[in-house]
N, C-alpha and C positions, 0 to 999 in steps of 0.2 A: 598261811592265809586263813582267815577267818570264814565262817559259814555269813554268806549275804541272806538274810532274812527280809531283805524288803519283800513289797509286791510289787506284783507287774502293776504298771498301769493299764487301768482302764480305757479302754479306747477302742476302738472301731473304726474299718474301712472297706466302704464297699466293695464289691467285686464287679460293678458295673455302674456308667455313669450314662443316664437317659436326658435328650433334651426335648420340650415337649412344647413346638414352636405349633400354633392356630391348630391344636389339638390334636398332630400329628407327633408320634412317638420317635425319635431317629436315638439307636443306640450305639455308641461311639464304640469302636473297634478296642479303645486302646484306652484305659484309664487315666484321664488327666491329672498328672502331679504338681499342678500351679495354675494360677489363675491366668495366667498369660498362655497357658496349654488351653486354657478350658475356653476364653477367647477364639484363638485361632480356632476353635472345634466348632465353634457359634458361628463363624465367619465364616465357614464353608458350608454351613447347612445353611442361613440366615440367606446368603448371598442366593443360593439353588429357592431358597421359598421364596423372597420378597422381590428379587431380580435388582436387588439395593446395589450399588458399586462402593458404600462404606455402611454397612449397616449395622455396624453395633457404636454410631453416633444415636442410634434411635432405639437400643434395646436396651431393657436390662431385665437380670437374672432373680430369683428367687427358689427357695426349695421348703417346702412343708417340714420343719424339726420333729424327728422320730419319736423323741420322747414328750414333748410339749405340745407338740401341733402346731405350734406359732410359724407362719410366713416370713421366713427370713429371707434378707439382702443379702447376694452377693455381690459384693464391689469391689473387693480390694483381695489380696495373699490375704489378709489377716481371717476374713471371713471366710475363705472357698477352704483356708486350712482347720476351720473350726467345726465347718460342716463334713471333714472328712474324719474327723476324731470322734464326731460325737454321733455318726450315723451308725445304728447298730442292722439296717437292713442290708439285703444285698445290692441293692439296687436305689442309688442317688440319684431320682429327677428331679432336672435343674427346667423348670418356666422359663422361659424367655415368650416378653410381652416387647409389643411396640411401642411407639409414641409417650414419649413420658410424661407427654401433660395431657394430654385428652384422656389416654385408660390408662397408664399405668401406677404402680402404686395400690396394688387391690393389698393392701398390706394391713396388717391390724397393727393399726399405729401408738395402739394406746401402750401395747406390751410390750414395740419396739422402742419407744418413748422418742414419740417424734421430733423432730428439731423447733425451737421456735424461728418462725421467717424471718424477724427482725435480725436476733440473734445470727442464723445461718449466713444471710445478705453481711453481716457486718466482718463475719471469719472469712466469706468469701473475699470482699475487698480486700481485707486487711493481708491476706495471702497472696492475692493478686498484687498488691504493693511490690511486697517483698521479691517477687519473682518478677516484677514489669522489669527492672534493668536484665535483669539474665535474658529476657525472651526480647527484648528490644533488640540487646545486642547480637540473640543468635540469630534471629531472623536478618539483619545487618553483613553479620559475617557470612551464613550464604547467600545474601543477594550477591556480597563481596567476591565470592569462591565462583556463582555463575556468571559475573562479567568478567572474571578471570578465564575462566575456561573461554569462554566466548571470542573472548582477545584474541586469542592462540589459534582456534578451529573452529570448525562450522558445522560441528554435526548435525545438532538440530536447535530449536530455538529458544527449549527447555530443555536442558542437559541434565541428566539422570547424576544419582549421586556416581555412580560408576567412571564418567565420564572427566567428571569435575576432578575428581581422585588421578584419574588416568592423565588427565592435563598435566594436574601440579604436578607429578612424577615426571615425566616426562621434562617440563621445563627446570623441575631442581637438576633431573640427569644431567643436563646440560652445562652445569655447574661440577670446574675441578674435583669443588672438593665433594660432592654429590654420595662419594662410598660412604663418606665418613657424616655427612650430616643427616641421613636417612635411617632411621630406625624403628624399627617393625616393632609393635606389642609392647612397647619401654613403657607405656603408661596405659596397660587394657583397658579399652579396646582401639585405639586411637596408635595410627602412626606418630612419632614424636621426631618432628624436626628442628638439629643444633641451628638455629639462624644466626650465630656467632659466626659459623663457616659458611653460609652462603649471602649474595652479592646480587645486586640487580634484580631483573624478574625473578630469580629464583626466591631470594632473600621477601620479595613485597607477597609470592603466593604464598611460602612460609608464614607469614605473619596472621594472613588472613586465616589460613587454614590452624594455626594454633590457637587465635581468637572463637574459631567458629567452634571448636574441637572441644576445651575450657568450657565454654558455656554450657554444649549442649552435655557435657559431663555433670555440670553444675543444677543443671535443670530436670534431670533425668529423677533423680529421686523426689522431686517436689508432686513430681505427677500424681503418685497416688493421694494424697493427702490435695491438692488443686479438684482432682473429679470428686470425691467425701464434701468436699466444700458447695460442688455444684448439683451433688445430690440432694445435701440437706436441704438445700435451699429449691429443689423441685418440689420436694414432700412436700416441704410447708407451701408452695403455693399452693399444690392438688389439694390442702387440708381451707387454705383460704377461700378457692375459688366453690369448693362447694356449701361454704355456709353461706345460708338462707338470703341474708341482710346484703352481703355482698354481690350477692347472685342479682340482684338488681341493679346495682353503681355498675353502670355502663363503663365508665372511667375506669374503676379497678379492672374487668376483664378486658378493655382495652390494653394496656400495661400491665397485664399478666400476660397476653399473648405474648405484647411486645417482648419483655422478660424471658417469656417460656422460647424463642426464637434465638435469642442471645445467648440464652443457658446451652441450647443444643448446637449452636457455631459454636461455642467455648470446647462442649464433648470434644467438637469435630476435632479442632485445633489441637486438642490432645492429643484422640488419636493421633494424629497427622505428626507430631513431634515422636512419636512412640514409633512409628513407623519407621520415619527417617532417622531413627537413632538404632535400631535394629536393621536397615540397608545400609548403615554404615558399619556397624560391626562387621554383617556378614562377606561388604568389603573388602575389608583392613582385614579379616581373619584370612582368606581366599586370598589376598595378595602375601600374605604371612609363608604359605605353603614352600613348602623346597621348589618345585616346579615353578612358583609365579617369580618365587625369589632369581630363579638363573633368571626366568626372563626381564625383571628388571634389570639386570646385571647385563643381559644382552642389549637391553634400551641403551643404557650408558653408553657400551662396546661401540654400539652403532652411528648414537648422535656423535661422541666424539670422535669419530672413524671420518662421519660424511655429513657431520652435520645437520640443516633442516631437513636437506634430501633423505637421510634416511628415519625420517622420522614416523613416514607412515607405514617401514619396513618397522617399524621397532610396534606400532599400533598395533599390527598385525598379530603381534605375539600378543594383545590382548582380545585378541578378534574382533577390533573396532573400527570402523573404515570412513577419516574424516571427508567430507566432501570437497576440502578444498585442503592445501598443504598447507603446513606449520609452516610456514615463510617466517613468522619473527623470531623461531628460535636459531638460535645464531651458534 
C-alpha cells in the first residue's frame, strides 16, 4: 500500500444549531443532520411561539455566512448541507421570519443573485405542468382509498391514513389468496399488492391503493425543486412590490397579494403532501414489524374463521374500534 498524501478537506461543522424566531434564541438539544430534521426542530418551536397549527407554510429560514457575511436561504438538503460544511463557528443560527410577502426576504439580493419574476413565474408553470397529472391523479387515488374505507366502516368521517390502510388490509384478508398477495416493503416504503391473486373488493382496493402508492412515489421527489420554484418567484415579487413606480399601480399590488396568497396555498399543499407521505411510511414500516405481521396473520385467521363477525375481533389487534360492523365483508 502506498502513502495517501492527499489533504483532508476543509470543512466545518457546528457543535450547536440556534433558532432565533421574534428575537427569541431556542437552542436545539440535538444537532440537526438534514433539512427535514432542521424543519421538524422549527415546527415544534414555531408551533409553541406563533400558536400556527402548520406554520412553516409561513416561514422561512436564513443564517448569516461565517466567512462572507452574506444572508443566505435555507430551502432545500442542498443548502442546509452547504451551511453545515462551510460554517467554521460553533454555533449555526438559523432566522426564522414570518410572512413571506409582507417582511420577509430581508436578504441581500443582489449577492444572492435574485431570480427574475418573469423568468421564476414561467419555471414555476412549466413544473407545475409536469407534475399537474401526478398530483391530479394522487389526490384522485385518495379520495379513491377514503370512499373505500368509508364503504366497509364508519369510524369517522375523515379517515386517517391509518384507518384507510387498516381497511384495505383487512378486506384483501378476506381474500384466499390474501397470504400470498400481500407484501410488506417489496417496494420501500409502500406495501406492494399481487392484484393478479386477488378478486372482487379485494382486487378494486388493491388497484386503488397501487395507483395512489405510484404517484405519491412519483411526486415525492419533485417537491424540493416545486417550493425553489415558489421561492423564486416570492423574491421577485418582494423585489417588484417595493419599486417606487409600482408602489402606486394599485392593480400591480392588487395581483401581488392575489399571487402572494396563491404562492402560500401552494407551500401549504406541499407541506400537506410531505406530511401524508411520511404518515404513510411510518404506517407501512409499524405494520412491517414481527408483532404487527402475526397480527395480520391473525386478521386472516379470524375473518376466514368467522367471517364479518369477527372482524372487529381482528380491528382490535390494531386498537381501532369501528362504530358500526364490517357487514360487507363477506
Amino acid at each position: 500500500m502506498g502513502n495517501d498524501c492527499r489533504r483532508p478537506s476543509t470543512t466545518y461543522t457546528p457543535k450547536k444549531v440556534q433558532l432565533l424566531i421574534r428575537d427569541e434564541t431556542f437552542s436545539l438539544p440535538i444537532l440537526p443532520v438534514s433539512y427535514e430534521s432542521l424543519e421538524q426542530n422549527v415546527e415544534l418551536v414555531a408551533k409553541y411561539m406563533y400558536q400556527s397549527s402548520d406554520p412553516l407554510d409561513y416561514y422561512h429560514m436564513s443564517y448569516i455566512h461565517s466567512k462572507t457575511g452574506a444572508q443566505q436561504q435555507l430551502i432545500d438538503e442542498k443548502s442546509f448541507q452547504a451551511a453545515l460544511r462551510n460554517w467554521n463557528d460553533k454555533i449555526l443560527q438559523v432566522r426564522v421570519d414570518r410572512d413571506s410577502y409582507k417582511c420577509m426576504f430581508a436578504l441581500n439580493t443582489c449577492e444572492s443573485g435574485s431570480p427574475n419574476l418573469d423568468d421564476s413565474v414561467m419555471a414555476l408553470v412549466k413544473h407545475a405542468g409536469i407534475i399537474e397529472e401526478y398530483v391530479v391523479t394522487l389526490l384522485e387515488g385518495y379520495n379513491n382509498l377514503l370512499n373505500f374505507a368509508e364503504k366497509f366502516s364508519a369510524y369517522t368521517k375523515s379517515p386517517s391514513i391509518k384507518v384507510v390502510i387498516t381497511t384495505l388490509i383487512l378486506v384483501i384478508s378476506s381474500s384466499p389468496n390474501a397470504k400470498t398477495a400481500m407484501v410488506f416493503l417489496n417496494s420501500f416504503p409502500y406495501i406492494d399488492f399481487n392484484i393478479d391473486l386477488l378478486e372482487g373488493e379485494a382486487l378494486e382496493g388493491a388497484k386503488y391503493w397501487n395507483d395512489f402508492s405510484t404517484c405519491l412515489q412519483r411526486i415525492i421527489p419533485q417537491l424540493p425543486n416545486m417550493k425553489k420554484n415558489f421561492v423564486d418567484v416570492q423574491i421577485g415579487l418582494k423585489q417588484h412590490s417595493m419599486n417606487s413606480e409600482l408602489k402606486k399601480n394599485n392593480n400591480f399590488l392588487s395581483e401581488a397579494e392575489t399571487l402572494s396568497k396563491a404562492l402560500t396555498a401552494g407551500l401549504s399543499f406541499i407541506r400537506k403532501i410531505k406530511n401524508l407521505h411520511k404518515n404513510v411510511v411510518e404506517m407501512v414500516e409499524n405494520l412491517a414489524k414481527p408483532e404487527q405481521e402475526n397480527a395480520i396473520r391473525s386478521i386472516q385467521n379470524i375473518i376466514e374463521i368467522s367471517g364479518a363477525y369477527g372482524a372487529a375481533a381482528a380491528l382490535r389487534l390494531f386498537s381501532l374500534r369501528p362504530s358500526v360492523k364490517l357487514s360487507n365483508i363477506k
